[in-house]
MOPAC internal coordinates of N, CA, C and O (Angstrom, degrees):
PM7 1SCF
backbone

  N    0.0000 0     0.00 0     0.00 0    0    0    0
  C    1.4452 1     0.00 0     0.00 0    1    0    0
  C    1.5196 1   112.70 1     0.00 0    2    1    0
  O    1.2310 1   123.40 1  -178.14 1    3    2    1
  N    1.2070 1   111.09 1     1.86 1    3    2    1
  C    1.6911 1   110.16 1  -161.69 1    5    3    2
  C    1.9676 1    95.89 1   -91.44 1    6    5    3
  O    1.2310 1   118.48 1   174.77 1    7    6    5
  N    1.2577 1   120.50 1    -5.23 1    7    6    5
  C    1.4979 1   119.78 1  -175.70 1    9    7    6
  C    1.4994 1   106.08 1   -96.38 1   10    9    7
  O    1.2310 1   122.54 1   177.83 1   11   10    9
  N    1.2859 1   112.74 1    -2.17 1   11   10    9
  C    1.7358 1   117.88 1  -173.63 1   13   11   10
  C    1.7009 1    85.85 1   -96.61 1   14   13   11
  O    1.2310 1   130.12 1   -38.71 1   15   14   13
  N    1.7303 1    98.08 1   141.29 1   15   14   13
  C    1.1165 1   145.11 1  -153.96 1   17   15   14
  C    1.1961 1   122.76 1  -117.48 1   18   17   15
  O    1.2310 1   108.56 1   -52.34 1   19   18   17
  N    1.3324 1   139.00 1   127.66 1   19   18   17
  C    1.7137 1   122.91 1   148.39 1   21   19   18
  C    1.2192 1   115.18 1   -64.72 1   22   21   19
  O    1.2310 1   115.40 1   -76.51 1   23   22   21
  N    1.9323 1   126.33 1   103.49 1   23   22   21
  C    1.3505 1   152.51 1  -175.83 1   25   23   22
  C    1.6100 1   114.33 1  -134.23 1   26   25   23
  O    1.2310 1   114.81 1   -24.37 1   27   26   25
  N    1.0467 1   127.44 1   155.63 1   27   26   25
  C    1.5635 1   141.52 1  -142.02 1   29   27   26
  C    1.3205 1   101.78 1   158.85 1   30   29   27
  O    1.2310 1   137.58 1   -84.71 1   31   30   29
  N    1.8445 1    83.55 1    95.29 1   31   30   29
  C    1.7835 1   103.52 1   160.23 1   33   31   30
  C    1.7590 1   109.06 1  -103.26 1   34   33   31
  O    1.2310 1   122.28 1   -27.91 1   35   34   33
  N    1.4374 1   113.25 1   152.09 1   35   34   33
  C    1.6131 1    93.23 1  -174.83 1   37   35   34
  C    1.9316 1    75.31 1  -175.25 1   38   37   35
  O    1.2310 1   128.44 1   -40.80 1   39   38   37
  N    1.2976 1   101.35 1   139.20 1   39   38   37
  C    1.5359 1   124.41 1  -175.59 1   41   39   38
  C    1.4229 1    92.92 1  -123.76 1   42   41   39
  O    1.2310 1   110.20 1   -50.50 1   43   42   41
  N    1.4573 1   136.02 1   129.50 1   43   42   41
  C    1.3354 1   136.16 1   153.57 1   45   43   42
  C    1.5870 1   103.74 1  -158.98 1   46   45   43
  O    1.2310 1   122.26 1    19.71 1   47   46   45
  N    1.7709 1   113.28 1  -160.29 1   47   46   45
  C    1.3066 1   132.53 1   149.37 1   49   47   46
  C    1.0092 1   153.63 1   -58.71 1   50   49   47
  O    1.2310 1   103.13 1   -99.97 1   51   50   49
  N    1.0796 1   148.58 1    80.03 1   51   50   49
  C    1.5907 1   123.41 1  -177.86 1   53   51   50
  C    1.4325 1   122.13 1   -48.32 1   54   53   51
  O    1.2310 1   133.32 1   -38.15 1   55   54   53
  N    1.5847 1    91.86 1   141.85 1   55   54   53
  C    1.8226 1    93.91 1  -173.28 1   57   55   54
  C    1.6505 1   104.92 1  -109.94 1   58   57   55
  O    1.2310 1   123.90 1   167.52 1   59   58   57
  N    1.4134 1   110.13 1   -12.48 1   59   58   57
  C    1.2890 1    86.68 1   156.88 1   61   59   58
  C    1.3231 1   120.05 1  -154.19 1   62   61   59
  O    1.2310 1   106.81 1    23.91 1   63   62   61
  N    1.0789 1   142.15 1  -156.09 1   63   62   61
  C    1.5768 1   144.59 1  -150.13 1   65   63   62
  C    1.8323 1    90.81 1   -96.40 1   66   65   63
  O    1.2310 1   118.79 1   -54.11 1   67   66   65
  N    1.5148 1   119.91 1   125.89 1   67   66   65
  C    1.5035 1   106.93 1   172.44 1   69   67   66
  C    1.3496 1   123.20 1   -45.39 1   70   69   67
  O    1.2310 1   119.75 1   -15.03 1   71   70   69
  N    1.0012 1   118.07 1   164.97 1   71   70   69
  C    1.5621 1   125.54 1   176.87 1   73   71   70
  C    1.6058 1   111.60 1  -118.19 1   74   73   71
  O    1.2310 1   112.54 1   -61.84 1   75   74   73
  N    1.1585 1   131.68 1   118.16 1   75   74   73
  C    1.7887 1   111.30 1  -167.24 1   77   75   74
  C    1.9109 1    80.18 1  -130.42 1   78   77   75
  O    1.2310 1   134.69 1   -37.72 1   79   78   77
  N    1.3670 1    89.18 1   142.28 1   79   78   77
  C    1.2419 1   107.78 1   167.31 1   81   79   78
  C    2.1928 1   108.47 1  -116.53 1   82   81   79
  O    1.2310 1   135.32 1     8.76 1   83   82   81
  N    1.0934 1    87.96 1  -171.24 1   83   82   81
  C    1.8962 1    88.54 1  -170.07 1   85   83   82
  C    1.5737 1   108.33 1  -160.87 1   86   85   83
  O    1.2310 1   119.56 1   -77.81 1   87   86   85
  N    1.6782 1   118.44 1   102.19 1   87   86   85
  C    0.8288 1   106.19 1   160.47 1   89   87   86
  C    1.6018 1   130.80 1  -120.22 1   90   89   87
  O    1.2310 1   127.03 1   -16.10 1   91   90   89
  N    1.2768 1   104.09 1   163.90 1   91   90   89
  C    1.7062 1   111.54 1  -175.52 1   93   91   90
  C    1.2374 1    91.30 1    53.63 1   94   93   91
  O    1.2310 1   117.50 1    15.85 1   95   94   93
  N    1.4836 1   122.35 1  -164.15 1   95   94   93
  C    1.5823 1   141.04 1  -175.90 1   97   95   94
  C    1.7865 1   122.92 1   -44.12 1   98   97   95
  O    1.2310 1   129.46 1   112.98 1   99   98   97
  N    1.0777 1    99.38 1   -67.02 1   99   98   97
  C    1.7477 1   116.22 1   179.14 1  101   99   98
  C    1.2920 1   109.66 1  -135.01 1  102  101   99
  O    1.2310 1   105.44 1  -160.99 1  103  102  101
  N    1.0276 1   144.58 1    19.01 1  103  102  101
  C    1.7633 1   126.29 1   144.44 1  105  103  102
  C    1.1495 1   133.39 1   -82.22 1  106  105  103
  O    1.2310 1   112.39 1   -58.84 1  107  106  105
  N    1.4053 1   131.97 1   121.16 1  107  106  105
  C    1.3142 1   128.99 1  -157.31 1  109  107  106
  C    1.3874 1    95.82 1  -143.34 1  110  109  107
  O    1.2310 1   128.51 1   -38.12 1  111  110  109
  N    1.6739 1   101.21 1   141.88 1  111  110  109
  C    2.0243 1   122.74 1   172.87 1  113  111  110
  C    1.6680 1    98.88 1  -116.20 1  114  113  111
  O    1.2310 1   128.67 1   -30.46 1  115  114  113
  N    1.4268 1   100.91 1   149.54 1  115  114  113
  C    1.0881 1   110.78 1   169.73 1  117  115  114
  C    1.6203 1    91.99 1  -130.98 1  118  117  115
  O    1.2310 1   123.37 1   -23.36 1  119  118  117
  N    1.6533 1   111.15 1   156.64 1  119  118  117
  C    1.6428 1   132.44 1   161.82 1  121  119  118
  C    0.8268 1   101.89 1  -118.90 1  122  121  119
  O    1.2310 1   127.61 1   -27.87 1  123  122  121
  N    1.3246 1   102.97 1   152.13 1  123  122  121
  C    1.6666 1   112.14 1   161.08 1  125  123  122
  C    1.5676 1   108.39 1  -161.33 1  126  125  123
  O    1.2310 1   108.49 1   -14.40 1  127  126  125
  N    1.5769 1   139.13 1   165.60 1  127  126  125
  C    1.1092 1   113.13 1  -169.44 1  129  127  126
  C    1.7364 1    82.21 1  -116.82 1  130  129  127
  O    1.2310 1   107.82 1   -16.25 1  131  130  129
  N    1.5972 1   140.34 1   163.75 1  131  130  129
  C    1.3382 1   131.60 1   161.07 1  133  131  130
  C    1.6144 1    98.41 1  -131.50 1  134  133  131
  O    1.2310 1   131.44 1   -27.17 1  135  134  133
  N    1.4059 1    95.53 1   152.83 1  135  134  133
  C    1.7357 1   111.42 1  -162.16 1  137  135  134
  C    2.2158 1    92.48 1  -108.32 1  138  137  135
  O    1.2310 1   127.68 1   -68.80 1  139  138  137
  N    1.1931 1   102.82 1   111.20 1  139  138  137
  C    1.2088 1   101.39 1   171.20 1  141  139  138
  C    2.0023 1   123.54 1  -103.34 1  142  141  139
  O    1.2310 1   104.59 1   -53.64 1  143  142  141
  N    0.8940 1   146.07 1   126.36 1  143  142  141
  C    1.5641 1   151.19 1  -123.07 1  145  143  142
  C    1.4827 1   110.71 1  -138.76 1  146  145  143
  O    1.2310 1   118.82 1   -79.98 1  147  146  145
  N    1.4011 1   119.85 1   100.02 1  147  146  145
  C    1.6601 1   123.82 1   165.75 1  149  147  146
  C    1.1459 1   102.14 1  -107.34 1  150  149  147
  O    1.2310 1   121.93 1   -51.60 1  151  150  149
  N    1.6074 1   113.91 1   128.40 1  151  150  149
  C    1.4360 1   135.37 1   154.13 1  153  151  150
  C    1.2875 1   110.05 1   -88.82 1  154  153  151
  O    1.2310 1   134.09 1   -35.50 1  155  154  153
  N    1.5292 1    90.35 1   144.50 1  155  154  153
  C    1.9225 1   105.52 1  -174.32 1  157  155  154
  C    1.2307 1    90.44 1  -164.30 1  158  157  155
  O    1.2310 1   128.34 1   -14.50 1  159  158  157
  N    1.2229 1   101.55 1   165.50 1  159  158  157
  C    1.9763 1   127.74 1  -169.20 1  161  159  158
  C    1.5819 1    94.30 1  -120.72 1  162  161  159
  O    1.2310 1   119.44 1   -40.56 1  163  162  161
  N    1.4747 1   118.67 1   139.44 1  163  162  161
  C    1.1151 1   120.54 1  -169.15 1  165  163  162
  C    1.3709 1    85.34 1  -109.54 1  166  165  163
  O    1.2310 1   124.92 1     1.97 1  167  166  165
  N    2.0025 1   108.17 1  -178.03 1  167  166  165
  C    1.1941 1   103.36 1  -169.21 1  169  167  166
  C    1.5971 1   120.52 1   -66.10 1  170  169  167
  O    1.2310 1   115.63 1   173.90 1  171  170  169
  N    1.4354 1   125.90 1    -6.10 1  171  170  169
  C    1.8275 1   133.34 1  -152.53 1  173  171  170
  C    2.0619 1    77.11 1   -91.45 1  174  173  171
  O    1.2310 1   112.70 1   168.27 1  175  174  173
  N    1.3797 1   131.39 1   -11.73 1  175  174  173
  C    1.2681 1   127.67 1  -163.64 1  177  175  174
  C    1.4563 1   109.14 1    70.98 1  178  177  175
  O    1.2310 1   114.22 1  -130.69 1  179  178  177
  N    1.6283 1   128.55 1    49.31 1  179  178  177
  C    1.7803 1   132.79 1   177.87 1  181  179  178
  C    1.1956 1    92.37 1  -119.82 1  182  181  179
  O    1.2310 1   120.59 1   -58.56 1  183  182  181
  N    1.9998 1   116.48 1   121.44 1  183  182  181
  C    1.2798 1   103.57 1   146.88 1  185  183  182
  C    1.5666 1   143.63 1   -31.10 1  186  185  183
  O    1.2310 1   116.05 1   -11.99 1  187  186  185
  N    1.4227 1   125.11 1   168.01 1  187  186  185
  C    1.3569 1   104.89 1   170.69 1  189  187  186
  C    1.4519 1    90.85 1   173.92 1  190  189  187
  O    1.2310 1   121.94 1   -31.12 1  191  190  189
  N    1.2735 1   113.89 1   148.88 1  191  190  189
  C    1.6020 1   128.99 1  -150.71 1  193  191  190
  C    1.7141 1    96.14 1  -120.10 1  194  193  191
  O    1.2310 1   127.97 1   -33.07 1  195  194  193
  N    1.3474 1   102.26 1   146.93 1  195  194  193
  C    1.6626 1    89.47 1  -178.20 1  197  195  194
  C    1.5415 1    84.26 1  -147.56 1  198  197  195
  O    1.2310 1   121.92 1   -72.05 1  199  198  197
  N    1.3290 1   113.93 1   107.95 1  199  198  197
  C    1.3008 1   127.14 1   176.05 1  201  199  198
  C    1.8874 1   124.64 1   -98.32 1  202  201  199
  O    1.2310 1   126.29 1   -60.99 1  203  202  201
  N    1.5619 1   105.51 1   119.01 1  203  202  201
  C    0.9802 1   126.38 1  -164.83 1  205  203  202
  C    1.6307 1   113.40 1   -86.70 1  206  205  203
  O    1.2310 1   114.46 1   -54.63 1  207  206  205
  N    1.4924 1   128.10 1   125.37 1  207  206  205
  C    1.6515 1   106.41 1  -153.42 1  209  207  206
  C    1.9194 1    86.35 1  -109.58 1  210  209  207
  O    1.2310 1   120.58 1   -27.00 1  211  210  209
  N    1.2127 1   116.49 1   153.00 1  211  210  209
  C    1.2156 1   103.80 1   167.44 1  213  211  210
  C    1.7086 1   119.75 1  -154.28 1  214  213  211
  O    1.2310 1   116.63 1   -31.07 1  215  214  213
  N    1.0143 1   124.00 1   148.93 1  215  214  213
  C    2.0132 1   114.00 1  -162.17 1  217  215  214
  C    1.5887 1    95.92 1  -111.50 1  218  217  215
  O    1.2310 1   130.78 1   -42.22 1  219  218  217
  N    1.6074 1    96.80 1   137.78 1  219  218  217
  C    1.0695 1   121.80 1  -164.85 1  221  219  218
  C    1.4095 1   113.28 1  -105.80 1  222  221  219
  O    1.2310 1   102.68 1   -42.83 1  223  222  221
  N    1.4656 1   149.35 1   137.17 1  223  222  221
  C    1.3865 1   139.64 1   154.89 1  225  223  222
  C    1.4325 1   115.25 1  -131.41 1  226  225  223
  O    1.2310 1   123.95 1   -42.91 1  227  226  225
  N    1.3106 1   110.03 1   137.09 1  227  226  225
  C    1.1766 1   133.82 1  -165.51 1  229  227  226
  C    1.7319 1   113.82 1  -128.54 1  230  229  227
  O    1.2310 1   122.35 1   -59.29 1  231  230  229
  N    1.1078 1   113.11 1   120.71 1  231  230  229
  C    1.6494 1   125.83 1  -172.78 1  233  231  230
  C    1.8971 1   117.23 1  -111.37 1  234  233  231
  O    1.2310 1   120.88 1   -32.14 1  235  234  233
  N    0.7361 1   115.92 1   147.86 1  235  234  233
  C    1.6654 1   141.21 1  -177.86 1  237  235  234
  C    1.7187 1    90.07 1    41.18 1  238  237  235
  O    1.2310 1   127.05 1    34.93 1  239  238  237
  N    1.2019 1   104.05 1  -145.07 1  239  238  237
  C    1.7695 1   108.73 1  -154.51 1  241  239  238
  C    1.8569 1   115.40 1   -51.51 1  242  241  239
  O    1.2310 1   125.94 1   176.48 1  243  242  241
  N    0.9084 1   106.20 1    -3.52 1  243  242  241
  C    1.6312 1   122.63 1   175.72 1  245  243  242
  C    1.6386 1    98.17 1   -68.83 1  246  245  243
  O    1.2310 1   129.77 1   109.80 1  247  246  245
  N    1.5052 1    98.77 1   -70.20 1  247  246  245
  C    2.0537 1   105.75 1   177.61 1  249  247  246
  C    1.5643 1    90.58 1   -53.50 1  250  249  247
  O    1.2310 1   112.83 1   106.40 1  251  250  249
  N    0.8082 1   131.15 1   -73.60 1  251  250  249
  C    1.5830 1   124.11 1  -169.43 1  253  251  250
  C    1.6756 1   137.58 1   -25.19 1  254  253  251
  O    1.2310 1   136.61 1   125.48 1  255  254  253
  N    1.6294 1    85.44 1   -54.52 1  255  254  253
  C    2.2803 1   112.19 1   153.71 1  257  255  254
  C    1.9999 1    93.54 1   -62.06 1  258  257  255
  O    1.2310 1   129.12 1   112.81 1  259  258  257
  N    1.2426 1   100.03 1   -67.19 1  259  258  257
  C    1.3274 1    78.14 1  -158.04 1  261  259  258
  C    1.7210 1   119.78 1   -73.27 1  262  261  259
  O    1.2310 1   120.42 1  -156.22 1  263  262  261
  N    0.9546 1   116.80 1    23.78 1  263  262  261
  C    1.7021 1   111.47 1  -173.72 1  265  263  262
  C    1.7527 1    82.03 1  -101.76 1  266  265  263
  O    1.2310 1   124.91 1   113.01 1  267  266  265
  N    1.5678 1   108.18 1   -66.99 1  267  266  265
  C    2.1259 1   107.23 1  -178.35 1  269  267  266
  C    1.1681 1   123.06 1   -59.92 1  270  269  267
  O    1.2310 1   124.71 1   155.15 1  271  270  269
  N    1.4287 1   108.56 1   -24.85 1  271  270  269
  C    1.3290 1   107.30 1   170.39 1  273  271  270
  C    1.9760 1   146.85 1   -69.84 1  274  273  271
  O    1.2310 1   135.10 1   120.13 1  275  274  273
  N    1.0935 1    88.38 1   -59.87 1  275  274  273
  C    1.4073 1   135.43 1   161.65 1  277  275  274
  C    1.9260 1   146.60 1   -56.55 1  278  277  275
  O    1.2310 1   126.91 1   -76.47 1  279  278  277
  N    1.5530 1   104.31 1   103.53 1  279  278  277
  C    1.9268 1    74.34 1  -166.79 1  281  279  278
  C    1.6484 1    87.61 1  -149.60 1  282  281  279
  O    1.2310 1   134.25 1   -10.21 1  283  282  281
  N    1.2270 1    90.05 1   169.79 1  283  282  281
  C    1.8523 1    88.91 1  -170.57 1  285  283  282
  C    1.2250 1   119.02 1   -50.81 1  286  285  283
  O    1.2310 1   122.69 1   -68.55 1  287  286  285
  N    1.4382 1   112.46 1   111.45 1  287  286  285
  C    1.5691 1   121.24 1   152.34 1  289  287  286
  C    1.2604 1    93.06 1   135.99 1  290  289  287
  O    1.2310 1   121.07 1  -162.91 1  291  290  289
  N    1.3194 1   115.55 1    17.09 1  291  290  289
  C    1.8661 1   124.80 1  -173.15 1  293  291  290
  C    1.6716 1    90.74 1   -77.95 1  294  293  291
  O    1.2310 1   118.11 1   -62.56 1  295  294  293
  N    1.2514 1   121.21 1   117.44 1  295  294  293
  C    1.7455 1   109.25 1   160.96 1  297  295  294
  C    1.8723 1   109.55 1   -73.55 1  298  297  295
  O    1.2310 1   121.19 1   -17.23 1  299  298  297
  N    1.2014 1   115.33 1   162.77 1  299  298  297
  C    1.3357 1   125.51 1  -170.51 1  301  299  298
  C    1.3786 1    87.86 1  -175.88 1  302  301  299
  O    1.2310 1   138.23 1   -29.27 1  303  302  301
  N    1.7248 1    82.28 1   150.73 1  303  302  301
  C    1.6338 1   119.38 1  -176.64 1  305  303  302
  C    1.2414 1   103.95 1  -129.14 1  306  305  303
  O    1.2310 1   124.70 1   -58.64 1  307  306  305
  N    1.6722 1   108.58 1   121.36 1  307  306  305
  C    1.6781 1   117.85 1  -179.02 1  309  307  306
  C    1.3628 1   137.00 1  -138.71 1  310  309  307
  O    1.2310 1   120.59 1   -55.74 1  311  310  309
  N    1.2882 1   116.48 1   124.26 1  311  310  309
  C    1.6864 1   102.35 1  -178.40 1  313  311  310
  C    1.6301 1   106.91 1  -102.17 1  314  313  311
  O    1.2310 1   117.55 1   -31.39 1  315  314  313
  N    1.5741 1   122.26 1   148.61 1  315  314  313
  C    0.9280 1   157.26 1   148.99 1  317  315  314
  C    1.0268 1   141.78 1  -133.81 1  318  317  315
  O    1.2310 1   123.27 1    33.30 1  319  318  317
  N    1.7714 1   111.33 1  -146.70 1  319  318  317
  C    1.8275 1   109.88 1  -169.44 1  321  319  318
  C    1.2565 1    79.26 1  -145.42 1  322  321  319
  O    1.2310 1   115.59 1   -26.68 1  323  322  321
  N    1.2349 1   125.98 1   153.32 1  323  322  321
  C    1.4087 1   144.10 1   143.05 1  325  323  322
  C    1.4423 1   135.49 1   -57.88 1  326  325  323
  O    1.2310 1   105.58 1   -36.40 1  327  326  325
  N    1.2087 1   144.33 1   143.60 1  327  326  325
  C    1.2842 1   123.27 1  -160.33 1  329  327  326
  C    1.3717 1    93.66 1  -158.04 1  330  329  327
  O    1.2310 1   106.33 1   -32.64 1  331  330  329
  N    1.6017 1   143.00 1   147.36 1  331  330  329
  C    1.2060 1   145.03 1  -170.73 1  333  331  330
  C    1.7058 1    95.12 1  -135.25 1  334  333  331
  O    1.2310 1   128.10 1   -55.94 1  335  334  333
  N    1.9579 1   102.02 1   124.06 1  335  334  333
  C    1.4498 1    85.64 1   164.66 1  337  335  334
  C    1.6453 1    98.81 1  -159.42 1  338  337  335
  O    1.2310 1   127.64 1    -3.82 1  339  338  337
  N    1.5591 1   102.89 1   176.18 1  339  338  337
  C    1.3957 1   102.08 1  -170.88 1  341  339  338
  C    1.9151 1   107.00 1  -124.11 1  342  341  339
  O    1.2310 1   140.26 1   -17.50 1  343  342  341
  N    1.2566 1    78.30 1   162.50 1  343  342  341
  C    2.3077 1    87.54 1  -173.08 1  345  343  342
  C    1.2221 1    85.54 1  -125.51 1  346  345  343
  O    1.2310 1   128.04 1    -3.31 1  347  346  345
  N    1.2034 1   102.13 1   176.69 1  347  346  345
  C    1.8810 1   124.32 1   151.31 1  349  347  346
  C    1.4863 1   100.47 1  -117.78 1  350  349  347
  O    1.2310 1   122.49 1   -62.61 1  351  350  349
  N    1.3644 1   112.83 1   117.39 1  351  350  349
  C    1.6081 1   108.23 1   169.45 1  353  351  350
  C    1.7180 1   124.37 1   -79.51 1  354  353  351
  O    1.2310 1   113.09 1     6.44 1  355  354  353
  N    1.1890 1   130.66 1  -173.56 1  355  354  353
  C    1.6509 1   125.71 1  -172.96 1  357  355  354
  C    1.4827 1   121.04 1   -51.93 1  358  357  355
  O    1.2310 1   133.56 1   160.52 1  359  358  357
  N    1.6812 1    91.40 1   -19.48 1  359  358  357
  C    1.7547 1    84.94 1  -177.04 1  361  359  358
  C    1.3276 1   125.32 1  -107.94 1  362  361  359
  O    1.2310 1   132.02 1  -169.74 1  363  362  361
  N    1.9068 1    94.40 1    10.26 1  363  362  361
  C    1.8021 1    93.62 1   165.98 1  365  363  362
  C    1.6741 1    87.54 1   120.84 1  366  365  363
  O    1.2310 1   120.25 1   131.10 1  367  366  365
  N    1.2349 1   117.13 1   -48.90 1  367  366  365
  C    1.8270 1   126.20 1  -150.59 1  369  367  366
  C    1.8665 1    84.47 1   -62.68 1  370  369  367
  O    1.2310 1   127.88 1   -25.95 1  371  370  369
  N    1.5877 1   102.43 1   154.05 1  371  370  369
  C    1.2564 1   118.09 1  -171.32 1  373  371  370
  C    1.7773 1    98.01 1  -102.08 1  374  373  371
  O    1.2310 1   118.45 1   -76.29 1  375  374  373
  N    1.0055 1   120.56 1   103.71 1  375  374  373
  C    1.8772 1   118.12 1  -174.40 1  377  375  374
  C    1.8128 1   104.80 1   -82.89 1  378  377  375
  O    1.2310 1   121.59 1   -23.62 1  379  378  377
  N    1.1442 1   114.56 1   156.38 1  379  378  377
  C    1.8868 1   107.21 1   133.33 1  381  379  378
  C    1.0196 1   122.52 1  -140.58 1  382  381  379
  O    1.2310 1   127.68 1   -12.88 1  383  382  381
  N    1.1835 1   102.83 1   167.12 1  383  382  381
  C    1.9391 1   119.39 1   178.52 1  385  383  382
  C    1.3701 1   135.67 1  -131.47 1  386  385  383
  O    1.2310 1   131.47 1   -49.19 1  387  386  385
  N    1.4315 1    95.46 1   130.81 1  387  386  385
  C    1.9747 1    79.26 1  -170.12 1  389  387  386
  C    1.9623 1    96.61 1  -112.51 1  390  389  387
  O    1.2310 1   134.26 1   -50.41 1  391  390  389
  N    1.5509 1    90.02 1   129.59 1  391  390  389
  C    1.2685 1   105.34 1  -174.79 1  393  391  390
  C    1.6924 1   113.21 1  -126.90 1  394  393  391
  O    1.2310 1   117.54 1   -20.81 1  395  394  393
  N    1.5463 1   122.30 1   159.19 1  395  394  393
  C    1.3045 1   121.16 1   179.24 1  397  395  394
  C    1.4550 1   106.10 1  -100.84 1  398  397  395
  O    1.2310 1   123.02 1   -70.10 1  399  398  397
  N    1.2700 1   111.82 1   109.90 1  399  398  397
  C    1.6964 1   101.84 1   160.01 1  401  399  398
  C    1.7577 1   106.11 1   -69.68 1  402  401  399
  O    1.2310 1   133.76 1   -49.89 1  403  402  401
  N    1.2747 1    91.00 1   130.11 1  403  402  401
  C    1.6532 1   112.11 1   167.57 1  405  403  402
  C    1.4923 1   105.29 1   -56.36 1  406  405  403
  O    1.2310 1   114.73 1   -46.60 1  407  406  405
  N    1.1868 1   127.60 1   133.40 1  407  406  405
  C    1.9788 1   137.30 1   126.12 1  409  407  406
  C    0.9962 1   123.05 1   -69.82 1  410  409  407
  O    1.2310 1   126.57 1   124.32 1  411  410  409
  N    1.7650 1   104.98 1   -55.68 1  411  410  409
  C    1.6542 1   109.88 1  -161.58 1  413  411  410
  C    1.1774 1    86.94 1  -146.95 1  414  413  411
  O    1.2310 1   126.26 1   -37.47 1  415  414  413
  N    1.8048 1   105.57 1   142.53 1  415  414  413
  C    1.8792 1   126.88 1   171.55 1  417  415  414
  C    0.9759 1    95.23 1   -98.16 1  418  417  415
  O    1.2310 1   113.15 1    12.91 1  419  418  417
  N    1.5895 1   130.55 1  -167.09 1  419  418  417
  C    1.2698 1   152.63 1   115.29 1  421  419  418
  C    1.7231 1    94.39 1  -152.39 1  422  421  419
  O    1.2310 1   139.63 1   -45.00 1  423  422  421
  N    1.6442 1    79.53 1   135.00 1  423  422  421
  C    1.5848 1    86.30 1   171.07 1  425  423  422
  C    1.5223 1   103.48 1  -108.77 1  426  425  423
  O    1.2310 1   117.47 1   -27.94 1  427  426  425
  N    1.6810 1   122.42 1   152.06 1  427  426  425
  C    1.0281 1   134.32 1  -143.84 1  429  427  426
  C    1.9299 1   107.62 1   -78.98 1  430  429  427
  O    1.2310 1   125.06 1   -22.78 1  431  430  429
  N    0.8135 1   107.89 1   157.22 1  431  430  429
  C    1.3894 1    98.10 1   173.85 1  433  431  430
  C    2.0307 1   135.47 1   -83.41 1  434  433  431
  O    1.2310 1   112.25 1   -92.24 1  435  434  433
  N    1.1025 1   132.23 1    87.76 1  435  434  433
  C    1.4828 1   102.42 1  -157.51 1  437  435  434
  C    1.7916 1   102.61 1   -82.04 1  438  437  435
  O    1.2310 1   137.56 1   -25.70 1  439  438  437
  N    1.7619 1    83.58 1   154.30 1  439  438  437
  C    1.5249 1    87.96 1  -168.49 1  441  439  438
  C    1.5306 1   108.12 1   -93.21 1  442  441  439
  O    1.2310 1    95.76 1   -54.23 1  443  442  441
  N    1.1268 1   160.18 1   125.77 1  443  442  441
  C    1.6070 1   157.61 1  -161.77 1  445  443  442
  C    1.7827 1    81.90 1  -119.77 1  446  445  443
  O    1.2310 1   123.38 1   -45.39 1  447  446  445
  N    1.4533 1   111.12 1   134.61 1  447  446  445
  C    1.3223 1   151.34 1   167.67 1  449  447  446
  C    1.5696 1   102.52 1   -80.15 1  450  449  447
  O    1.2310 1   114.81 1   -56.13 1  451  450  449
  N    1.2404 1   127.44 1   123.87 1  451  450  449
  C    1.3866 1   131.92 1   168.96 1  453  451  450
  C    1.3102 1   121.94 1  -124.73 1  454  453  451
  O    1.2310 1   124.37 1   -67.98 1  455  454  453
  N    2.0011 1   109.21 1   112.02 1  455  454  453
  C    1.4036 1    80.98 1   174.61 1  457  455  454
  C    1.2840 1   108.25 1  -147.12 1  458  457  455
  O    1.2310 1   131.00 1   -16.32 1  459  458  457
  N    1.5315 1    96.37 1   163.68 1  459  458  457
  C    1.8118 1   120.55 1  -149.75 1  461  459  458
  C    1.4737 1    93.52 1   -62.58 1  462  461  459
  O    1.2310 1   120.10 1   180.00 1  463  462  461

């Protein structure tokens, strides 16, 4: 058990436009939140989609692909780690968030139909 890992594979959407921030010289974050989607048939036999929302961060040339690259409704495929942490937001209240730092993107390929 000692080779098991904090890992997170997850293929979906982006739901919204990246967010890249920039600090000092060359370090750069990007956010983004991506919407991941299981279909299942309930017992009456009706499809039905149960969409899973999840926040993404991405650091040095990764935020960089994904800020020019990338914009809502881009599908992407990603591995990371999970990470749990807490802020205090403007009004004092102590929040947390569980987010995936990115390793690896791939953004999806679209296929264009050509014909003679």
């Amino acid at each position: 058990m000692s080779t098991l890992k904090n890992s997170v594979r997850l293929t979906g959407f982006l739901g919204t436009k990246p967010v890249m921030k920039k600090f000092g010289d060359n370090k750069y974050l990007a956010r983004v939140s991506l919407a991941t989607n299981e279909r299942y048939k309930n017992q009456e036999g009706e499809w039905l989609t149960d969409t899973q929302w999840h926040q993404l961060v991405f650091w040095g040339k990764q935020a960089v692909f994904v800020e020019k690259s990338l914009d809502k409704g881009s599908e992407i495929s990603i591995e990371g780690r999970l990470i749990n942490r807490s802020y205090t937001d403007k009004a004092g209240e102590v929040r947390y968030a569980v987010e995936i730092v990115v390793n690896e993107v791939q953004a999806a390929q679209k296929v264009v139909a050509v014909s003679e």
